[in-house]
N, C-alpha and C positions, 0 to 999 in steps of 0.2 A: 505464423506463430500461434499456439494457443489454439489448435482447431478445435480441441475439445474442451471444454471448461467443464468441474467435474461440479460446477454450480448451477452450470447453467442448460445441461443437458436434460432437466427436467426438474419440474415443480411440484414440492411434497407443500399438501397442504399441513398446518399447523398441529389438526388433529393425527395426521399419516406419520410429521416425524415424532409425536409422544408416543405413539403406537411401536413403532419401530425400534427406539431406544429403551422402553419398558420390555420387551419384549426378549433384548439380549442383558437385560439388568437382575440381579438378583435382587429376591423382594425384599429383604432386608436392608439394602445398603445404604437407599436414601432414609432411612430410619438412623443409620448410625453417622451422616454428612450431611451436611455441615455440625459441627457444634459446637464451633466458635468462629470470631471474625478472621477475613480471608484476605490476602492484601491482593492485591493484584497491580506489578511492576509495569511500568509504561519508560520506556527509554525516548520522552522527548516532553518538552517542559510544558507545565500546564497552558491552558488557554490555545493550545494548538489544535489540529486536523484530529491526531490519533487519542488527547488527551480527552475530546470530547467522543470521539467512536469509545473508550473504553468506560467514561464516564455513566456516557447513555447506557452504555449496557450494563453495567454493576448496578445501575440503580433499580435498574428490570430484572436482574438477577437476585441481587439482597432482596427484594418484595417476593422472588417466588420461593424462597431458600432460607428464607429468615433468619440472616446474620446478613451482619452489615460486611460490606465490601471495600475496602479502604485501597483508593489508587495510591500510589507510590511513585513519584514521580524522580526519574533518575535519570536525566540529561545529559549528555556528553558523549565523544569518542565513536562518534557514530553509530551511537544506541547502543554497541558493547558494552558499556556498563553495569547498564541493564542486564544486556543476555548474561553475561558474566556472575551477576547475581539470581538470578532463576536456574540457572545450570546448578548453582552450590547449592540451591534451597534445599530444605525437606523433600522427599518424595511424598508426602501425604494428601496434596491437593489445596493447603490453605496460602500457596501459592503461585500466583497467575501471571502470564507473564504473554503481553504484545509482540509476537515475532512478526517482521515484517520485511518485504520483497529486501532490503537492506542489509539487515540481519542476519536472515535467513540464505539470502542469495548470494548476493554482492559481498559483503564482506568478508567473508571465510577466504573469498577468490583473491580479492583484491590487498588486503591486508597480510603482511608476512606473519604475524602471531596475532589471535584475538584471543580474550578467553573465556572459550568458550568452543562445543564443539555441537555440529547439526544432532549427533545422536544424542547430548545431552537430554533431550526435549521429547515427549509425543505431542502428537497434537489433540487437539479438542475439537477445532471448528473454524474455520471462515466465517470472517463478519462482515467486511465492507471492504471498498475499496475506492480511491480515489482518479476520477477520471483524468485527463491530462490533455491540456492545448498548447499548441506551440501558437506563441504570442510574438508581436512585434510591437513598437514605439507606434503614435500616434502620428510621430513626424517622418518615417522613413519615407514616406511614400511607399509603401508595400501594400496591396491591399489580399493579395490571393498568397499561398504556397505555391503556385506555379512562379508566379514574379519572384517569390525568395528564391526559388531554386535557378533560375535564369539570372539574376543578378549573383549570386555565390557559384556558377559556371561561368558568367563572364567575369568575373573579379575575385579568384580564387585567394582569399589569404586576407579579405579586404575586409569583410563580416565575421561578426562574431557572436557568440551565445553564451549565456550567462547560467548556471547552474547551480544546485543549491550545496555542493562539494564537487570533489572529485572522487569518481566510485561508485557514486548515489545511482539510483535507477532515473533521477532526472538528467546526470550526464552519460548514461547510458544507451537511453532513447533515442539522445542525439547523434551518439556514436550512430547508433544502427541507421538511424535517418541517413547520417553522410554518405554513409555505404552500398545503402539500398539505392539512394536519389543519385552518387554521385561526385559529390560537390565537399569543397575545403571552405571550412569556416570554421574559426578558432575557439575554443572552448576556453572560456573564462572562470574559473570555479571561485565562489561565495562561501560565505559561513553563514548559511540562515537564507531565507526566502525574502526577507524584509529587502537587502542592502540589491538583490537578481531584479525585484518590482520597480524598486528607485533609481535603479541606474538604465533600466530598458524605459520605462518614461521618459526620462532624463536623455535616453542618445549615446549616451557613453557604450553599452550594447546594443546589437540590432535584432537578437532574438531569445527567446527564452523559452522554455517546457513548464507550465505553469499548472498546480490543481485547479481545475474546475472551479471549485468555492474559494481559492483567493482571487480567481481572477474574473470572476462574475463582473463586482461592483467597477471594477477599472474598465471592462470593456464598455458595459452599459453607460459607463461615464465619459466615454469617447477619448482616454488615455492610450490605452490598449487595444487594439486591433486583434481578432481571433484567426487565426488561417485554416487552422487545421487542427480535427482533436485525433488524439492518440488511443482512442478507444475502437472498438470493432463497430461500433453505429453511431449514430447523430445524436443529441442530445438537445431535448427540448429546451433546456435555458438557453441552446447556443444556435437558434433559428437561423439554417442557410450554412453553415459553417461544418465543409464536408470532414472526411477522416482521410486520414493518409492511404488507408488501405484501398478506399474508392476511388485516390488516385493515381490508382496503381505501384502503391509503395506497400506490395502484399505483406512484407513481413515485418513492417512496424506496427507493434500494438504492442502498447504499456498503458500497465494501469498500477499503479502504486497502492498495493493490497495488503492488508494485515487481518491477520488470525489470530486465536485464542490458544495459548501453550502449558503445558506442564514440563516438571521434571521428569526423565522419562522411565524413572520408577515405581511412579503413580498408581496404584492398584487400577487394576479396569472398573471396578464397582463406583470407585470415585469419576474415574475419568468419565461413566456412563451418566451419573448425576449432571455432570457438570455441561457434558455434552446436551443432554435434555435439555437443563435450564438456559445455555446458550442459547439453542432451537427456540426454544419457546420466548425467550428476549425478542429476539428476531423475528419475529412473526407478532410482536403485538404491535398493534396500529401503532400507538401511540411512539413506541420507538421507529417505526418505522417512516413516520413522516416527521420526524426530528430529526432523523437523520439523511432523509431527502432534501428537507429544507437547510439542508448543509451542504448538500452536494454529493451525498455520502450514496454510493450504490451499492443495496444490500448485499451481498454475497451469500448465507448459509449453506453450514455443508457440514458432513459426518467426520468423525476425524482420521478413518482410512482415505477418502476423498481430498481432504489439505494434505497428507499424507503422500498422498499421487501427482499433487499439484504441483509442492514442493522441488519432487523431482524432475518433475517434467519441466520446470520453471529451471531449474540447476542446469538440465541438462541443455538446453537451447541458449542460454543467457552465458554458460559458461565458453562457450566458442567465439561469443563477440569479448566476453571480459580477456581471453586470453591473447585473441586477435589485439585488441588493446596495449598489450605488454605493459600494463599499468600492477606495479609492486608498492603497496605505501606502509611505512611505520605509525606503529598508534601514536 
């Protein structure tokens, strides 16, 4: 999955992408945008993963754009609510909106009515993304991905994995995991990340797909057990702790990613502004080790590029969603 990533196929330095964005912008338009405050919608409640990837960047954003950036924080229905409201917004640009692998991907599949539609939207930009390990209890006795998958081959039906819904790309992952490795273990879906942590410590579950940054402090505290991470390479906070794909489970790689979106009748002068100042978010230090030190891995990219990802993400994700024959009501 993912051979190509339209982020990661090459490195513009900071000075490269103002060059390139100024370059396809008329001179006037960042003269006439911003010139009032811009809200920027986030579909999941403050104090979480995405709230602070949108926070860090509005704040880097309002300093270079000079209007303030005001999150919006709108929870529920599996971040529909949100898309729902950025799809009716204004097309002008003063409102911003978190679409994410859920959103954007999963949902439209999995749900029989949202509202809201992909082409409501263009994009802006890739910001980050969140890595992902599939975790075990302290007490199973499991210490590798090779022992999960030996013990869910001998005792099919017997383990189980805990999720943070049903739909989500963290019970998604697992799907593909079961598929690719093999093996029956029962998928237990959550409402929230909190009640998936508590009950895999706890023994009630035996495994989970966890972000990187909730599940740092549990591993290091010898709660949680790491196996395996669900990204394309190794990650230094998780020293020793290979990826599925190195074990030969070539085509599991998830990484739960979010972008920066408009309505998608946005003028392009605006969209260019906006683009830039993402870019340039993105590339300052000081955002960018705030959001390391969160777990957060940078992503930037142009918004033809999320544009590409999008569907390249649609189209490979859409054959396990259907394989699935998962239908849900909001």
């Amino acid at each position: 999955m993912n051979k190509t990533h339209p982020f990661s196929r090459r490195h513009f330095t900071c000075a490269a992408l103002v060059a390139a964005v100024f370059a396809a912008m008329p001179g006037h338009a960042q003269e006439k945008y911003p010139s009032k405050p811009i809200r920027w919608i986030v579909g999941f409640p403050a104090g979480g993963g995405s709230d602070f990837l949108a926070r860090t960047v509005a704040n880097a954003m309002s300093e270079q754009m000079g209007q303030p950036i005001i999150i919006d924080n709108r929870p529920g229905a599996g971040a529909t609510i949100a898309a729902g409201l950025a799809a009716r917004a204004p097309a002008d640009g003063y409102t911003l909106w978190t679409g994410d692998m859920a959103t954007l991907i999963f949902n439209p599949m999995v749900y029989r009515s949202v509202p809201y539609k992909i082409s409501d939207f263009q994009p802006v930009g890739l910001m980050g993304r969140f890595n992902m390990v599939v975790a075990t209890g302290a007490g199973t006795g499991i210490d590798s991905i090779s022992q999960a998958i030996n013990a869910m081959r001998t005792s099919p039906g017997k383990y189980s994995y805990g999720s943070v819904g049903t739909g989500t790309p963290h019970h998604f992952v697992m799907e593909l995991f079961k598929k690719t490795a093999g093996v029956d273990v029962v998928h237990v879906p959550y409402k929230g990340l909190a009640p998936v942590v508590q009950d895999l410590i706890g023994g009630q579950i035996q495994f989970a797909p966890i972000d990187t940054a909730s599940a740092q402090a549990h591993v290091q505290g010898g709660k949680l057990k790491a196996l395996a991470l669900t990204s394309r390479n190794r990650l230094p906070a998780f020293p020793g702790v290979p990826t599925l794909m190195e074990l030969g489970l070539k085509e599991v790689e998830m990484y739960a990613w979010q972008g920066l979106l408009v309505q998608a009748d946005t003028p392009k002068a605006v969209v260019d502004v906006l683009a830039l100042n993402l870019q340039k978010a993105l590339h300052r230090p000081d955002v960018r080790k705030s959001l390391a030190e969160y777990g957060l891995e940078i992503t930037p990219s142009f918004p033809p590029e999320l544009g590409s990802y999008i569907e390249q993400q649609a189209k490979f994700w859409g054959e396990i969603v259907r394989a699935s024959g998962i239908k849900l009501d909001m």
